[in-house]
C-alpha positions in Angstrom: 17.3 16.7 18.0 13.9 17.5 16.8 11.0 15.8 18.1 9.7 15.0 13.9 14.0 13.9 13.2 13.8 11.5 16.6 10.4 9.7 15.4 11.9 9.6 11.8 14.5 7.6 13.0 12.6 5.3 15.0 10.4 4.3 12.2 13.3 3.9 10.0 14.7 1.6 12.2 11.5 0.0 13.0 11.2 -0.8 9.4 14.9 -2.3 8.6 13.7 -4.9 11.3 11.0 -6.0 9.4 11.2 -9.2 7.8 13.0 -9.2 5.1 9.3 -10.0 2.0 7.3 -7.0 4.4 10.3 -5.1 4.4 10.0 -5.0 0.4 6.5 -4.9 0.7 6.9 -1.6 2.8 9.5 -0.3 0.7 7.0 -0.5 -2.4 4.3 1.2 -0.8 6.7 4.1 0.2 8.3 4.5 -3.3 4.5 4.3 -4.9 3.2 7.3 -2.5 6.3 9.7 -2.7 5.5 9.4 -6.5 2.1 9.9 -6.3 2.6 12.9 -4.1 5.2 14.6 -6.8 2.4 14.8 -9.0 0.5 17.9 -6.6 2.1 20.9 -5.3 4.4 19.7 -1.9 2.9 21.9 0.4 -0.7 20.4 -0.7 0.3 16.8 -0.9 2.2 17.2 2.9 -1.3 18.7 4.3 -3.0 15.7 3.0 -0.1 13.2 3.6 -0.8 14.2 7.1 -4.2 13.7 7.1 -4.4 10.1 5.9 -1.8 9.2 8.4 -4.2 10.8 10.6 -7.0 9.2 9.8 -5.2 5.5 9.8 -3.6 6.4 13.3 -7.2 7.4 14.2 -8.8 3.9 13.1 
């Protein structure tokens, strides 16, 4: 297994054991930035995907 497939899965799991409201919550925010990223060209919205996470990671 891929080192990017093994940390998928642990945040996947990490967020089915949120509480159930932040789990919703969570689930929102995903569903509002995968449509916000369809809107720009994927290779372009992955670069700067990245670099937000980045950047939050960073704070």
């Amino acid at each position: 297994m891929k080192e990017e497939e093994a940390s998928l899965m642990l945040i996947r799991h990490a967020i089915d054991d949120l509480p159930q409201p932040q789990k919703e919550r969570v689930t929102g925010c995903i569903s509002k930035i995968k449509e916000t990223l369809s809107a720009y060209d994927e290779e372009d919205a992955g670069l700067a995907l990245m670099l937000v996470a980045a950047e939050i990671a960073a704070e």
